[in-house]
C-alpha positions as CSV (number, residue, x, y, z in Angstrom):
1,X,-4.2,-43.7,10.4
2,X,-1.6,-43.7,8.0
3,X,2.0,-42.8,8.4
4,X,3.2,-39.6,6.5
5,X,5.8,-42.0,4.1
6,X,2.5,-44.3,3.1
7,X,0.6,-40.8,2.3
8,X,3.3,-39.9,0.4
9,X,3.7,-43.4,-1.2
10,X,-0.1,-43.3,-2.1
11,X,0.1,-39.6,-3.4
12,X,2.8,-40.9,-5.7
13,X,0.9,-43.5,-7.3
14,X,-2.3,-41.6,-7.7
15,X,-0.6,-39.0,-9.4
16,X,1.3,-41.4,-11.5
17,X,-2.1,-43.4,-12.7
18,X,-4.4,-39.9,-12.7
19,X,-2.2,-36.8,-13.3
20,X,-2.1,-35.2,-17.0
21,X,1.3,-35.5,-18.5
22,X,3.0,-32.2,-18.8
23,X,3.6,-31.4,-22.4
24,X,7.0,-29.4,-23.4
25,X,6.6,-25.7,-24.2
26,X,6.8,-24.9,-28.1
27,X,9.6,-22.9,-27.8
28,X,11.7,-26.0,-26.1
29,X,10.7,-28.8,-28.4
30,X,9.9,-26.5,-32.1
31,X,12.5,-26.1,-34.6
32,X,13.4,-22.9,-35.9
33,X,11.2,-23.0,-38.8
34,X,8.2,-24.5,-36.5
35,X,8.7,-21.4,-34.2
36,X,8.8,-19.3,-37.2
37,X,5.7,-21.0,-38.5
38,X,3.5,-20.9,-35.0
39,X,4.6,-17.1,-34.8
40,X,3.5,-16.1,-38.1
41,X,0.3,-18.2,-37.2
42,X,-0.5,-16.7,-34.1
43,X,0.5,-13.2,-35.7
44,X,-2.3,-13.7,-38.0
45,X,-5.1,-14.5,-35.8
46,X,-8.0,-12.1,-35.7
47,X,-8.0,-10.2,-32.4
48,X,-11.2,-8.9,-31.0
49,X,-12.0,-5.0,-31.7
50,X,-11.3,-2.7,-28.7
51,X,-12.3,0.7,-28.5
52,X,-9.3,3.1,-29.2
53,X,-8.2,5.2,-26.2
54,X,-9.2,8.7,-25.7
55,X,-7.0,11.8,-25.7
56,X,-7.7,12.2,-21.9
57,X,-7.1,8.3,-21.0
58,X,-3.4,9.2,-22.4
59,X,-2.3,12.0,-20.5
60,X,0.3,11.4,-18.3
61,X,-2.1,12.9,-15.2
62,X,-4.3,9.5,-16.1
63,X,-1.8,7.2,-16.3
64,X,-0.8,8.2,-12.4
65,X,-4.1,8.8,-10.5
């Protein structure tokens, strides 16, 4: 059986040869004007149709029971 510091050593270096690189969140590696641009972008996407709310489903009592 292994000792806990070789399992550890072998984690390491499967995650090293297997594990998907993390890529940097837009808002840490965009420009301004890239942010600007992917906002705008995702602003303009179509969003799927929901049904609107009901008078009832807005009254305070609904929104606590």
């Amino acid at each position: 059986m292994e000792s806990p510091e070789e399992a550890y050593a072998l984690l390491a270096r499967l995650r090293e040869k297997y594990a998907i690189p993390k890529e940097e969140p837009l808002w840490k590696r965009a420009t301004p004007s890239e942010l600007k641009q992917a906002i705008r972008e995702w602003v303009d996407e179509e969003r799927p149709s929901a049904p609107p709310l009901s008078e009832d489903a807005l009254r305070r009592e609904s929104l606590y029971a």
